[in-house]
Steps between C-alpha positions, in 0.01 A plus 500: 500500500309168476235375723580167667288233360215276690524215326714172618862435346501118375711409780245584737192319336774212483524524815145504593407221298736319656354577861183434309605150465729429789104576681308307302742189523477520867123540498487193296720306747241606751197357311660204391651451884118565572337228242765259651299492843192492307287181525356390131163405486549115448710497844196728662258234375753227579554602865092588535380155439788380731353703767170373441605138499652586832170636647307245382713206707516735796117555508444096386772423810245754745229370395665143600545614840153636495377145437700361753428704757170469467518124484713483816260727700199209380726260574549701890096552515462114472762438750342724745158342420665121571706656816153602638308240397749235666471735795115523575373164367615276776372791713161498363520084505596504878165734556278266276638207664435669887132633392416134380665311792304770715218421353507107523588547864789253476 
């Protein structure tokens, strides 16, 4: 009697190769389906500087309304100061002018 054998007929190391590389083909459609959603370095670079052009206009455009705000609540200060000015000098006339007619006794 003969002892069956361990090693692999050709047919079945065909066979595996070809699983082998029915595996590896599909792996390599993964990575390559992979690198096709990958960003290269050029668009990275591309993309970064548009970003920072981007925040540099928004930050000059705040700093705009900064400015502007700050000139319109001048601008309100001095109003206020002409609003009470207009107010209380004819006040402070009409005393003057009653202190010196009291005085003079006309």
């Amino acid at each position: 009697m003969t002892a069956p054998t361990q090693d692999p007929t050709p047919w079945e190391l065909l066979r595996a190769m070809q699983q082998m590389r029915d595996d590896l083909r599909a792996d390599f459609a993964a990575f390559t389906a992979r690198l096709a959603e990958m960003v290269t370095k050029i668009e990275y670079d591309a993309d970064r500087r548009t970003d920072d052009i981007r925040l540099k206009a928004i930050e000059d455009d705040l700093a705009e309304v900064k400015r502007a705000r700050e000139s319109e609540a001048q601008d309100a200060r001095a109003v206020r100061r002409l609003a009470l000015t207009a107010l209380i000098s004819p006040i402070v006339v009409g005393v003057l002018v009653a202190a010196i007619v009291a005085k003079l006794g006309l």
